[in-house]
N, C-alpha and C positions, 0 to 999 in steps of 0.2 A: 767637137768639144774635147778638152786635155781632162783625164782626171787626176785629180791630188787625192795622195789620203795624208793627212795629219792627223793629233794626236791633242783634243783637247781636254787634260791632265786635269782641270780643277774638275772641270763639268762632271769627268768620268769617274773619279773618284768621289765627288758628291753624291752620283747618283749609288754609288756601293756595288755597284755591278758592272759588268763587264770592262773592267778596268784594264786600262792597255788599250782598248779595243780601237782600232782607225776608224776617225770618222770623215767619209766620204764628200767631197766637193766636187763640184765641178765648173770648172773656170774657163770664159771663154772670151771673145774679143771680134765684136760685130763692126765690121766697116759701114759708117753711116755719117754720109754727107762727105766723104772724104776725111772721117777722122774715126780712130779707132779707140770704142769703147769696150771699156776692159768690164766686165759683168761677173758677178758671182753667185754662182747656186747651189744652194745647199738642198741636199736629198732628202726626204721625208726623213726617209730609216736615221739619219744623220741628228735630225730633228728629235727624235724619239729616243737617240740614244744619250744625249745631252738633257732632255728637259725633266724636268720635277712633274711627277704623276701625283694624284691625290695619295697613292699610298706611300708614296715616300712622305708624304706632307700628316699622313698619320702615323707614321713611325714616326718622325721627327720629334711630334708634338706629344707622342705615349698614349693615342687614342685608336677607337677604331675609326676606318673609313666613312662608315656612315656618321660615326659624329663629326669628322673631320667635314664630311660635302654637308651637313647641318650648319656650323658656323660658316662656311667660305661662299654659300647661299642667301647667309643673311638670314635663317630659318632662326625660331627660336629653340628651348629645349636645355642646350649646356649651358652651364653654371660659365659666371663672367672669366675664372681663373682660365677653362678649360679653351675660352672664345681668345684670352692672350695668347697661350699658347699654341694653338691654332695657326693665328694669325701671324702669330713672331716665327712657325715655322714654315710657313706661307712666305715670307719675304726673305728670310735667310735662304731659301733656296728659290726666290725668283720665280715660283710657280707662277703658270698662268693657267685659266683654265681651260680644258680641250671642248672647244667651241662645238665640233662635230658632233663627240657624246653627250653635248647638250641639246644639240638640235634631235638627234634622235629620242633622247628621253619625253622632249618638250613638244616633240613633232612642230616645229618653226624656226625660221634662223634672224638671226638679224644679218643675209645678205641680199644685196638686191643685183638680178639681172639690167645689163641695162644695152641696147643692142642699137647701134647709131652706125649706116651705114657709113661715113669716112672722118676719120680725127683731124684730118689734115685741110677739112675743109675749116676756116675758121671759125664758121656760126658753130659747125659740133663740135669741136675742139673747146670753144666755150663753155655752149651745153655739158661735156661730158667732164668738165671743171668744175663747174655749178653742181651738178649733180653730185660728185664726189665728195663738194664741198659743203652739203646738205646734207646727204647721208652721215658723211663722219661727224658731224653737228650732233645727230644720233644716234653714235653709238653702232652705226651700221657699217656693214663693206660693200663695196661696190664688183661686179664679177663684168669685166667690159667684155663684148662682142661685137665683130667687125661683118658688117653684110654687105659691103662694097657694092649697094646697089643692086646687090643679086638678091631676090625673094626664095631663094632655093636656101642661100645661107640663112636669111633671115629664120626660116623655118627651123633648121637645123640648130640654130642657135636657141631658139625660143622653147624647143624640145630638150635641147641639153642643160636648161635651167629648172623645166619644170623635173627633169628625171635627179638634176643635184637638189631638189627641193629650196629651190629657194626660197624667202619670206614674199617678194615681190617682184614684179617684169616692167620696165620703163622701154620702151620701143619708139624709137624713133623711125618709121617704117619709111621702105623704098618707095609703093606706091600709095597713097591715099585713097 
């Protein structure tokens, strides 16, 4: 993998901090099938240093944080003026909300495991379409695992879902 660092100027001065600061890429280019696809990945920390946090989303709007995760929950409580301004500083700076800190608060996520021994076979390659495409029907993600037929992965995968907590496990197992 190459890495780049660039410099994204609006994000970073949006966020009022660490301004100047590089933010890390990593850009690579996978030979597959005989053609070369050019891929791009962006680092967590990269992540974190670009996006709108709830308390910028309460500076924004001249409240505290607890009122600000009150309206952007749909709770009730603030007055309609404070739920505008909330929300106008919610989209002016493109906040999403960090899905994580919710699953920890909520103890549940909306991801689901889903562990299908080969993509390339086309019955799972189907399945594992369907599936995605039911999930995100709901508002859910899908976290894919590859057991090639081996029950030693399948294990390993089935443990690594339940220890990310996910909300659910869909297993398409190797042996019956």
């Amino acid at each position: 993998f190459k890495r780049y660092s660039t410099t994204d100027s609006a994000a970073v001065k949006e966020k009022g901090r660490r301004q100047g600061s590089a933010t890390p890429f990593i850009r690579s280019e996978l030979p597959v099938l005989g053609l070369r696809i050019a891929m791009l990945w962006i680092t967590i920390k990269a992540l974190q240093t670009i996006m709108a946090t709830l308390k910028d989303v309460a500076k924004r709007a001249g409240v505290s944080e607890a009122t600000a995760s009150l309206v952007l929950n749909g709770r009730s409580g603030p007055k309609e003026a404070t739920r505008v301004r909330v929300a106008e500083a919610a989209r002016d700076l493109k906040y999403l909300p960090n899905t994580h800190a919710r699953s920890l608060a909520t103890r549940s996520t909306a991801t689901v495991g889903f562990v299908v021994t080969d993509i390339e076979n086309p019955f799972f390659g189907s399945l594992t379409r369907y599936v995605s495409h039911y999930l995100s029907m709901r508002q859910q993600t899908m976290l894919l695992a590859l057991s090639q037929d081996d029950p030693g992965r399948e294990d390993v995968a089935l443990s690594t879902f339940v220890q990310q907590g996910v909300g659910g496990i869909i297993v398409a197992p190797t042996q019956l």
